[in-house]
N, CA, C and O atoms as a DFTB+ gen file, in Angstrom:
472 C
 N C O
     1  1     178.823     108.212     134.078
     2  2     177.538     107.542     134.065
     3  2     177.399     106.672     132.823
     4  3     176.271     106.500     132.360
     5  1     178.415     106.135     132.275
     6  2     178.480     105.305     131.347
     7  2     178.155     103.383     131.719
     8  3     178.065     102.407     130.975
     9  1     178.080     103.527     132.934
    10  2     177.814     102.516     133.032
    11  2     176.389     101.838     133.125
    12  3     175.869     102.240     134.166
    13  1     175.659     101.082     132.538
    14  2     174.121     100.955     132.456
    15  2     173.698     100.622     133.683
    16  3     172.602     101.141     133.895
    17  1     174.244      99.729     134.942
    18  2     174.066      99.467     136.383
    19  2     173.924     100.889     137.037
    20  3     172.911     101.248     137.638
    21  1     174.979     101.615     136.868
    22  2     174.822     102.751     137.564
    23  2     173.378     103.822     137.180
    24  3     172.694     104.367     138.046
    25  1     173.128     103.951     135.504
    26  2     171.818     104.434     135.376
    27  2     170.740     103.977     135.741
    28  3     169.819     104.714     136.093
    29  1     170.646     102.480     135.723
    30  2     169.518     101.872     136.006
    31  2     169.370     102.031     137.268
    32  3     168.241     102.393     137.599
    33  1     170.477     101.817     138.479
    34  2     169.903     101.879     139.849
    35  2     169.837     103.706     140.282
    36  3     169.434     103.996     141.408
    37  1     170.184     104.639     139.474
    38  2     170.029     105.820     139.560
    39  2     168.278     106.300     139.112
    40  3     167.723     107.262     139.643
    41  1     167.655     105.470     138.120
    42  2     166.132     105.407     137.387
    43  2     165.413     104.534     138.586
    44  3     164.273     104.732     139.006
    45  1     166.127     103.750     138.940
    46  2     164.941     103.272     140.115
    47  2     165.340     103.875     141.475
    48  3     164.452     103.771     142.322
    49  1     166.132     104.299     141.756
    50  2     165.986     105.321     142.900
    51  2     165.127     106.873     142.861
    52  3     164.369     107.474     143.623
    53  1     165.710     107.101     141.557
    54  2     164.279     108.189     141.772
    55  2     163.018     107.994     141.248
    56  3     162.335     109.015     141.168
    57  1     162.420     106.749     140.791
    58  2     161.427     106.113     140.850
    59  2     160.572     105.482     141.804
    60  3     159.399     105.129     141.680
    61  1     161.489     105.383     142.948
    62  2     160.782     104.680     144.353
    63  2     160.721     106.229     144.938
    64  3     159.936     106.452     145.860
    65  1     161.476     107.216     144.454
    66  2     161.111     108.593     145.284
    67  2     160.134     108.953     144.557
    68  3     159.281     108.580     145.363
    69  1     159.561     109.343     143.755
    70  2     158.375     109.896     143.180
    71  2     157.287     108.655     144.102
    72  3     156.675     108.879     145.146
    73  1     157.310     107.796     143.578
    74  2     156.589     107.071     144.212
    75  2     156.168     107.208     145.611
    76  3     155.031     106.959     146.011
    77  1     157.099     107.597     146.298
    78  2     157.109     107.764     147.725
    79  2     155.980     109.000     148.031
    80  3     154.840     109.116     148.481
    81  1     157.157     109.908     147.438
    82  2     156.330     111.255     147.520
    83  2     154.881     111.440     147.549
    84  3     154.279     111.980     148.477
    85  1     153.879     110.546     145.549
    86  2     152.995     110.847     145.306
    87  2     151.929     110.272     146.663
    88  3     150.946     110.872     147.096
    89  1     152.477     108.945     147.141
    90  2     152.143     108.197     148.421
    91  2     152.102     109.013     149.756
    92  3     151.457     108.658     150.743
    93  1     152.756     109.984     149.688
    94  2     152.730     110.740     150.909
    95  2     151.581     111.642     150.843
    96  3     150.699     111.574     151.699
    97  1     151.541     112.344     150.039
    98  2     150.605     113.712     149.398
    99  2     149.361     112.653     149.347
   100  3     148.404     113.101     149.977
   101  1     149.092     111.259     148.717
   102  2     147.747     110.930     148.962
   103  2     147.211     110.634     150.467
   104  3     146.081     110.808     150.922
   105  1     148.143     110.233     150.968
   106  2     147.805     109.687     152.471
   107  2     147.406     111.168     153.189
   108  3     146.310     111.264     153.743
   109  1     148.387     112.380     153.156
   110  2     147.743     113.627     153.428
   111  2     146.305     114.135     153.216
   112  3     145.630     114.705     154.072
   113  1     146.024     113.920     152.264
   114  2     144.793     114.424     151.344
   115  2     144.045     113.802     152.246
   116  3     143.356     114.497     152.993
   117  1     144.024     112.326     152.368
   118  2     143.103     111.459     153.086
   119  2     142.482     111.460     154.345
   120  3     141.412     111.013     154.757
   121  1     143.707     112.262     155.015
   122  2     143.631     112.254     156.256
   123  2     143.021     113.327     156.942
   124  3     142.765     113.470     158.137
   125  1     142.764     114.346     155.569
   126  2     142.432     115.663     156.466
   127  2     140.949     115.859     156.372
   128  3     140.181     116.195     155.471
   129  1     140.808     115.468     157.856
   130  2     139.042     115.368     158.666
   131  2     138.318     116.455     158.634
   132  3     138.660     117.598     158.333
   133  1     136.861     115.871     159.097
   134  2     136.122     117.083     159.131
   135  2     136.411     117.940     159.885
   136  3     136.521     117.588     161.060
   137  1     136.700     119.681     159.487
   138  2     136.671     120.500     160.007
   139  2     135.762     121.717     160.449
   140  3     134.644     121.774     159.936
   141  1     136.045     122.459     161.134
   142  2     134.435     123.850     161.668
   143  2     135.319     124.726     160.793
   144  3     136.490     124.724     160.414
   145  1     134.591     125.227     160.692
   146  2     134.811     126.643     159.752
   147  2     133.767     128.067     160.088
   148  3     132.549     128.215     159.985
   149  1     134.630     128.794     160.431
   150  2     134.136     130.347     161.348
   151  2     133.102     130.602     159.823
   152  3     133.270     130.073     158.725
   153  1     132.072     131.553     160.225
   154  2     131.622     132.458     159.503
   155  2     131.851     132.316     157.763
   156  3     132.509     133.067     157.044
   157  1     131.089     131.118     157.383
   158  2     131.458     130.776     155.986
   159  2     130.799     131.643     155.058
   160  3     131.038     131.431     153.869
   161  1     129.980     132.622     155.368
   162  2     129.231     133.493     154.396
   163  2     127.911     132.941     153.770
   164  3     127.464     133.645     152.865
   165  1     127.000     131.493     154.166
   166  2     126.292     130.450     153.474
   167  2     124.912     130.728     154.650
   168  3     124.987     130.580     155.869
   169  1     123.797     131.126     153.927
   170  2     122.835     130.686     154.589
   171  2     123.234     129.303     155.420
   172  3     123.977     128.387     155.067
   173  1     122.471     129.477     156.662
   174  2     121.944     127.709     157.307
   175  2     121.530     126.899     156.684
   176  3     120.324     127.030     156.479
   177  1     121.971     126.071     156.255
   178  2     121.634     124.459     155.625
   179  2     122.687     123.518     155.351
   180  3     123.849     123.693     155.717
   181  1     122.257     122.473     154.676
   182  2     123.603     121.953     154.020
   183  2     123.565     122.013     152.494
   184  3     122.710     122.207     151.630
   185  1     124.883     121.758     152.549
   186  2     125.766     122.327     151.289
   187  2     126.232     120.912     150.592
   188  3     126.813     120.142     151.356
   189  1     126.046     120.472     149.217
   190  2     126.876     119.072     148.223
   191  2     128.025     119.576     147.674
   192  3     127.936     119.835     146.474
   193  1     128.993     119.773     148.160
   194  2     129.822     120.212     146.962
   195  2     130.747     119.379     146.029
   196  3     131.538     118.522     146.423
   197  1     130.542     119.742     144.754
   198  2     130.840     119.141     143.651
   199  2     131.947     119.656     142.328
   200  3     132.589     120.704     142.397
   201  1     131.995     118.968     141.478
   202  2     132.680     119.064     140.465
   203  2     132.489     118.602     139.117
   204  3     132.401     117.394     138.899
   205  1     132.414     119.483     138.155
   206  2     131.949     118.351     136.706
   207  2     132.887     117.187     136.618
   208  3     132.809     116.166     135.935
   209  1     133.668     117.531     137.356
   210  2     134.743     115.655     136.508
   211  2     134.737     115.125     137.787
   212  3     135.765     114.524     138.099
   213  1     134.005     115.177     138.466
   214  2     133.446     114.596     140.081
   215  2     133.249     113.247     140.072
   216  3     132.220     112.897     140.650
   217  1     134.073     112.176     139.484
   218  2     133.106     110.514     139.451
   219  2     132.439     110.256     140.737
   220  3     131.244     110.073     140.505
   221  1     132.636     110.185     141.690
   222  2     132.052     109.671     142.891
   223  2     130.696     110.769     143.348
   224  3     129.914     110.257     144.148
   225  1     130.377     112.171     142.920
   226  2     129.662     112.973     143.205
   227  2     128.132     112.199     142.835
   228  3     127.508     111.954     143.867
   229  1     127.548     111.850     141.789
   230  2     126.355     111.133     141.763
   231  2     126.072     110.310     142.848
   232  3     124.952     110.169     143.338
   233  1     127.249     109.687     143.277
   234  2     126.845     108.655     144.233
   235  2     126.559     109.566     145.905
   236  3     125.792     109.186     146.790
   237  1     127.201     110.479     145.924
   238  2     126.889     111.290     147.183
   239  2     125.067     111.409     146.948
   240  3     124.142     110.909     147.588
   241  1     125.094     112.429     145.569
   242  2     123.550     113.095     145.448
   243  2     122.461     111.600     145.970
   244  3     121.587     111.809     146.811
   245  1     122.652     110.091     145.350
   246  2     122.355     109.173     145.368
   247  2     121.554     108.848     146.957
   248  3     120.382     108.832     147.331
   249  1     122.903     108.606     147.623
   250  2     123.304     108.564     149.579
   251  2     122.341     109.510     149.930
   252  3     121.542     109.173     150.804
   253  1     122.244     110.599     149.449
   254  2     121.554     112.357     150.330
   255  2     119.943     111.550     149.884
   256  3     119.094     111.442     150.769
   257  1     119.757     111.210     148.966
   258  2     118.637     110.666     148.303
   259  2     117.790     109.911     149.588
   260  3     116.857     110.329     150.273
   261  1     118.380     108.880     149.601
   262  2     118.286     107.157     149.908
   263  2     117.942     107.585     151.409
   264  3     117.130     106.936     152.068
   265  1     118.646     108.792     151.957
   266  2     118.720     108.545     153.223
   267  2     117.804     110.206     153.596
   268  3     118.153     111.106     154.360
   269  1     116.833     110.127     152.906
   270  2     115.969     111.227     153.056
   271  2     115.801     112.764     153.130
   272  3     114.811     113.423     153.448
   273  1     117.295     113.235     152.669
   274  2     117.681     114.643     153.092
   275  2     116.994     115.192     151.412
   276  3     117.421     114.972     150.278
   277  1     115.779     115.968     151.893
   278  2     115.278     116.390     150.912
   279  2     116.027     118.125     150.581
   280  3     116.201     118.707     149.510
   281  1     116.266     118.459     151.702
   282  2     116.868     119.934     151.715
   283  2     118.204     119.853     151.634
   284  3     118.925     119.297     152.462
   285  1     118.685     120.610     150.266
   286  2     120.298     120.994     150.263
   287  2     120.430     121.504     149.334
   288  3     119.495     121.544     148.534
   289  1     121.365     121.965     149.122
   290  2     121.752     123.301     148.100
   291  2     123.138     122.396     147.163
   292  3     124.011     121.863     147.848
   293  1     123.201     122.322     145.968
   294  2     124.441     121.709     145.346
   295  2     125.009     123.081     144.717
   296  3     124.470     124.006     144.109
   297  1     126.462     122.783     145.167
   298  2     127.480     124.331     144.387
   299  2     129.000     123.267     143.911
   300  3     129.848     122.696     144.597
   301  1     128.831     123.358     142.775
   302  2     130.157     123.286     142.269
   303  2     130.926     124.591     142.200
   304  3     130.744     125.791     142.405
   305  1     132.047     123.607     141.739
   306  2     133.657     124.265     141.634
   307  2     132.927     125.687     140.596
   308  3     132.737     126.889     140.783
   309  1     132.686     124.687     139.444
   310  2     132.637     125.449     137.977
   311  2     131.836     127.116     138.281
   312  3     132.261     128.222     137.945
   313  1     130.283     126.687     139.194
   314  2     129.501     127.881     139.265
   315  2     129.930     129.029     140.157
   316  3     130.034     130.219     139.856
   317  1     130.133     128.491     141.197
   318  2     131.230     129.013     142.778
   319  2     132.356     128.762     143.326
   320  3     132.474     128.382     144.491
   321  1     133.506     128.998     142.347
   322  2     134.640     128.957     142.710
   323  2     135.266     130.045     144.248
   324  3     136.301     129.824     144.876
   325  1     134.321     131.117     144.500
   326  2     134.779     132.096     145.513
   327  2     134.370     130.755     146.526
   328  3     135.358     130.402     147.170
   329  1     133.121     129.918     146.816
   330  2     133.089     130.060     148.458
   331  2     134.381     128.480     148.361
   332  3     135.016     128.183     149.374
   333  1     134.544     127.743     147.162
   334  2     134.992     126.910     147.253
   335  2     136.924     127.445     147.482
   336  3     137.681     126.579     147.921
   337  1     137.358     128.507     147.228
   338  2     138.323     128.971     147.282
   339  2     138.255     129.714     149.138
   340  3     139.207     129.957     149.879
   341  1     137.220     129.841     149.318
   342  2     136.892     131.256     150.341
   343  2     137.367     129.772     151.799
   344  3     138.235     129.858     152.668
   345  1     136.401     128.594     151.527
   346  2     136.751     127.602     152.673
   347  2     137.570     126.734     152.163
   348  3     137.437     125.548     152.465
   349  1     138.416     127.083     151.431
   350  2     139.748     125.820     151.574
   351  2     138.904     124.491     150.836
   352  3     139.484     123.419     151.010
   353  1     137.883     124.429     150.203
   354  2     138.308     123.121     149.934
   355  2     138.636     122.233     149.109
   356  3     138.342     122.398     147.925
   357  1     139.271     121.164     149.497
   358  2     140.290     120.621     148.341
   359  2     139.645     118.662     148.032
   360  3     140.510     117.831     147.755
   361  1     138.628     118.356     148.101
   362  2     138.163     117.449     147.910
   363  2     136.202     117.720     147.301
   364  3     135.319     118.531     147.580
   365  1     136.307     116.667     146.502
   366  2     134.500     116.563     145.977
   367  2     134.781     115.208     146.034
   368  3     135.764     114.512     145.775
   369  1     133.476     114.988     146.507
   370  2     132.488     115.588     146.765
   371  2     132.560     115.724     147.781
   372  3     132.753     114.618     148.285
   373  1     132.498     117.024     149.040
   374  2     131.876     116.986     150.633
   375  2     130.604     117.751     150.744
   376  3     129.916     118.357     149.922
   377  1     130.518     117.549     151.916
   378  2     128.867     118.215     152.619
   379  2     129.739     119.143     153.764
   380  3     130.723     118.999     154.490
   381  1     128.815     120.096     153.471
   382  2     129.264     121.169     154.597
   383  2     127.840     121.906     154.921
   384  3     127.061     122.634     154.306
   385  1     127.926     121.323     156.219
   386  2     126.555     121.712     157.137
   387  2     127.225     123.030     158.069
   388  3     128.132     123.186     158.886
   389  1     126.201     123.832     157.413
   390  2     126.327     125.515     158.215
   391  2     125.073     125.709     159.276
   392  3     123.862     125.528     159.149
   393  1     125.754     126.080     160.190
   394  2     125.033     126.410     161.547
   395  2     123.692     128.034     161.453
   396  3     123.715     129.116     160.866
   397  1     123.225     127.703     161.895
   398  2     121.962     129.100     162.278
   399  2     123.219     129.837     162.888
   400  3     122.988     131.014     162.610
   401  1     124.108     129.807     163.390
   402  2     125.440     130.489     163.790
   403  2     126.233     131.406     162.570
   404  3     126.326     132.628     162.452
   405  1     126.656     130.519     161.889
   406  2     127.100     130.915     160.755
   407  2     128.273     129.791     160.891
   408  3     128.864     129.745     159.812
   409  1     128.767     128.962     161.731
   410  2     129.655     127.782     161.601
   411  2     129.390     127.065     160.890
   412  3     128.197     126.864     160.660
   413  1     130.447     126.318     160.187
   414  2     129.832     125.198     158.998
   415  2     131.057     124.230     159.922
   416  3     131.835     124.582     160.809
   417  1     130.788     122.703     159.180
   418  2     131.497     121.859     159.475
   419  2     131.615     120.958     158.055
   420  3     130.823     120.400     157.296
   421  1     132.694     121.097     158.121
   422  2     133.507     120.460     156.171
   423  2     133.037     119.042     156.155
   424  3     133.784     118.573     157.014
   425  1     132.272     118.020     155.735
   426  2     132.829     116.774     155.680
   427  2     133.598     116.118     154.456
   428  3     132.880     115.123     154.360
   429  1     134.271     116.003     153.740
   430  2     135.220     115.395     152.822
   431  2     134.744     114.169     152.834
   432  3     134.737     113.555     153.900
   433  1     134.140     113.439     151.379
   434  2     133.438     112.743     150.881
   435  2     132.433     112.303     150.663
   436  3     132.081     111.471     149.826
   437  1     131.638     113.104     151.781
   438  2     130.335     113.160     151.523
   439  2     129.854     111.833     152.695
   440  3     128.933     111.054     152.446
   441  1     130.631     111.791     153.891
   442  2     130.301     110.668     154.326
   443  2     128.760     109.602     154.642
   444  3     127.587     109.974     154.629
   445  1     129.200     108.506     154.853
   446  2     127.539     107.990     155.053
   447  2     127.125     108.084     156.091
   448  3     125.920     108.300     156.214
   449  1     127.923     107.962     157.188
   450  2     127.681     108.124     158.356
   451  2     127.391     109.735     158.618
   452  3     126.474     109.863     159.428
   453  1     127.552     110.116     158.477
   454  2     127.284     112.021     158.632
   455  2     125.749     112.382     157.621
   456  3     124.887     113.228     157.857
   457  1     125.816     111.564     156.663
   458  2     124.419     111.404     155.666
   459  2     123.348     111.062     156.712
   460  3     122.523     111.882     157.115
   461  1     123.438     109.607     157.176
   462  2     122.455     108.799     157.738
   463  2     122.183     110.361     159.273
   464  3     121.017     110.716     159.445
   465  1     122.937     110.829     159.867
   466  2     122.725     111.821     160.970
   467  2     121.799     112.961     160.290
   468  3     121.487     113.866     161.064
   469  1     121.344     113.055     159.059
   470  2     121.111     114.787     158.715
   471  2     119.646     114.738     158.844
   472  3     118.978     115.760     158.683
């Protein structure tokens, strides 16, 4: 490996693989939709969930604002790590609307369209 061609195209091959990779794992993240969730343990209502290093979370509380949802409960990571561990979830800010059932349904980002419905 003395040759500098051979290191260099050895540094950008596993440079377009990291790259690849981190590109894969975001497109994953992205993709994973709202889900139901059995028996979440949460009174009926909806749920903000958040994070102190949350940048986009103000702008959810903002949306819930604007679009009249006076009733909801906010739980971060920091205060309730069990129910945020208990339902899997891996994005803030979402809304998770729990059923008089006890079903909740995850939304991941807090959508507007799922806002403007509540």
């Amino acid at each position: 490996m003395g040759d500098p061609w051979a290191r260099a195209a050895v540094l950008i091959g596993v440079a377009v693989l990291a790259l690849t990779l981190v590109a894969l794992l975001r497109r994953r993240s992205a993709r994973r939709p709202e889900h139901e969730l059995p028996a979440t343990g949460l009174p009926a209502g909806i749920y903000l969930l958040t994070s102190a290093g949350c940048a986009t979370c103000e702008d959810a509380r903002h949306r819930l604002a604007a679009a009249g949802v006076g009733e909801y409960t906010e739980l971060s990571w920091e205060s309730r790590p069990d129910v945020f561990t208990r339902l899997d979830v891996d994005a803030v800010p979402s809304l998770l609307v729990v059923s008089s059932s006890g079903m909740g349904t995850i939304h991941p980002g807090a959508p507007s369209s799922v806002i403007a419905g509540l």
